[in-house]
Residue, then its C-alpha position, 0 to 999 in steps of 0.5 A: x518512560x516516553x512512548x515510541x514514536x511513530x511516522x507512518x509512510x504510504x498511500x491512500x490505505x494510509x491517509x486520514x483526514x486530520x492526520x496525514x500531512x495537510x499538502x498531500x492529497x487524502x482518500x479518507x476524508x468528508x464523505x469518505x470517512x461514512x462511505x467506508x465506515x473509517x470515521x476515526x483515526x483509530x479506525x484506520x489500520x495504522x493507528x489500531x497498530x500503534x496503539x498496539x505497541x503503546x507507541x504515539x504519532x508522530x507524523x503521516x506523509x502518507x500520499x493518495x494515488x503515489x507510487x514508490x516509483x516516479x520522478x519527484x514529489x510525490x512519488x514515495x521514492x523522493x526526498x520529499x516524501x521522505x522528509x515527512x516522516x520528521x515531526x513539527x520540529x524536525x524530530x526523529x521517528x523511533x520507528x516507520x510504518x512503511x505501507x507502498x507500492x499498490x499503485x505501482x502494481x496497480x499502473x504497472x510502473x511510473x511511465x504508464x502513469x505518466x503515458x496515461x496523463x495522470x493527474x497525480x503523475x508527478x509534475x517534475x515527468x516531461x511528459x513529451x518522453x511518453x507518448x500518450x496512451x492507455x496503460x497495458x502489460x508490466x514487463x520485467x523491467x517494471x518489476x526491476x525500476x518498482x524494486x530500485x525505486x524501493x530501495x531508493x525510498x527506504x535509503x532516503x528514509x534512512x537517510x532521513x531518520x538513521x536511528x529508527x526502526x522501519x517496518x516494509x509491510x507486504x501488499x495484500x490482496x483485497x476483496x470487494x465487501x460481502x463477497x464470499x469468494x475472492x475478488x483480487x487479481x493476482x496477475x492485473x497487468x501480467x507480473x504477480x503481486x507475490x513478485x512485487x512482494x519478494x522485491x519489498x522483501x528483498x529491498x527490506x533484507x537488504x536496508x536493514x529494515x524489519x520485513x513484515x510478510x502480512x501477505x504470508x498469512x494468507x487473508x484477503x482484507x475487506x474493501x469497497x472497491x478491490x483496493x481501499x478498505x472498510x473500517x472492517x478492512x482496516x481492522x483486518x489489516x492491522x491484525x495481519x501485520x501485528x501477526x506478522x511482526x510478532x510471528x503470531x500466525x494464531x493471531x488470524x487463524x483462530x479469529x474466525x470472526x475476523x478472519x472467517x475461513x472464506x476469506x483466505x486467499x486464493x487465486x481464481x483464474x490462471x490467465x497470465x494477465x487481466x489485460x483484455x478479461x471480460x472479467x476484469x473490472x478495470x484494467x486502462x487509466x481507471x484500474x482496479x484489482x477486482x475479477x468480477x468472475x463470482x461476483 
């Protein structure tokens, strides 16, 4: 019997060197692969869940600095985007690992991106329409334009491979490696990650895609820099959503190697955003989830 194939759909968690689609901009590639320790494809989380399922690659359009939301390529909303899902000749995944949205939490939505001129906002934005500054607070209507913009990505992934299987994984919080007190910030720009969550959820449920809440279980993953995980991080990761697909919670809990009981997520602050924190590693154009609080 063939194997299931996989495409794989994201952001820079998501790229490899060798694998990802050569147009698109990758984070783990040269000098990163050692900084971060992913020097192999099986060393990233994806592949770790592919080979899980017994499945084989098919195609990775996973994208470095994207959001979901934006006008055009490379925003994962796009047709674009989507069509890299699709195999050398235009074949169909069986199943899509969907794996987005960290930067739209990270900027606080597609026109700070663009406000903040970006290099990687998309080239279609008429930047005239967003005056130039740095970005701050998300609003609601960020939330409510992140949670269209998903629901827009996974019609078009539909629309692109009707018969396949796609899996819209949770973001999760990361922590910055050797920390044994969470680092994440909950709140970055005032809307909570557990709302960008429930709009992932929400979009999911209502496409027909499979929601995988890896976030349910409650782990922090190991990164170099709050966002972009070690092979350790990605090992984490893929043990978190091959949890949350079989409904295996015991898949982390009992692994205290893995998973030791520090690392469970909590958060440190009640601030209702970390915009203007003294504690908050980055909050302007060159934002980062990390609260440097215990660090």
């Amino acid at each position: 019997m063939a194997k299931r194939t996989f495409s794989v759909f994201g952001d820079s968690i998501s790229t490899f060197e060798g694998a990802t689609d050569p147009r698109n901009l990758i984070y783990y590639e040269g000098e990163m692969r050692d900084a971060t320790g992913v020097r192999e494809v099986t060393d990233t989380w994806w592949m770790q869940v592919i080979d899980h399922f017994d499945g084989e690659l098919l195609a990775n359009g996973a994208y470095s600095g994207c959001l979901v939301e934006g006008q055009g390529f490379p925003a994962a909303s796009s047709i674009e985007r989507a069509q890299q899902i699709l195999g050398p000749n235009g074949e169909q995944p069986d199943v899509v690992l969907v794996f987005a949205g960290i930067n739209d939490y990270g900027w606080g939505g597609a026109p700070a991106q663009a406000s903040a001129r970006c290099p990687r906002t998309p080239p279609a934005t008429d930047l005239s329409l967003f005056p130039e500054r740095e970005p701050g607070d998300a609003t609601p209507a960020s939330l409510a334009a992140f949670a269209d913009e998903y629901g827009r990505m996974v019609e078009n992934l539909r629309e692109v491979a009707p018969d396949a299987e796609i899996w819209c994984v949770s973001l999760l919080p990361g922590r910055i490696e050797g920390s044994v007190e969470p680092t994440f910030c909950w709140q970055l720009r005032g809307i909570s990650l557990a709302d960008y969550n429930e709009a992932i959820r929400s979009a999911a449920q209502h496409d027909g895609c499979r929601s995988v809440d890896a976030a349910a279980l409650g782990s922090d993953y190991e990164t170099t820099d709050g966002t972009h995980p070690t092979m350790r991080g990605m090992q984490q990761i893929a043990a978190m959503v091959i949890a949350a697909l079989e409904d295996d919670p015991k898949r982390v809990t009992a692994d205290q190697e893995l998973f030791p009981e520090h690392l469970q997520s909590a958060r440190i602050c009640e601030k209702d955003t970390c915009v203007g924190c003294s504690f908050a590693r980055g909050t302007g154009a060159k934002w980062r989830c990390v609260c440097e609080r215990h660090l």
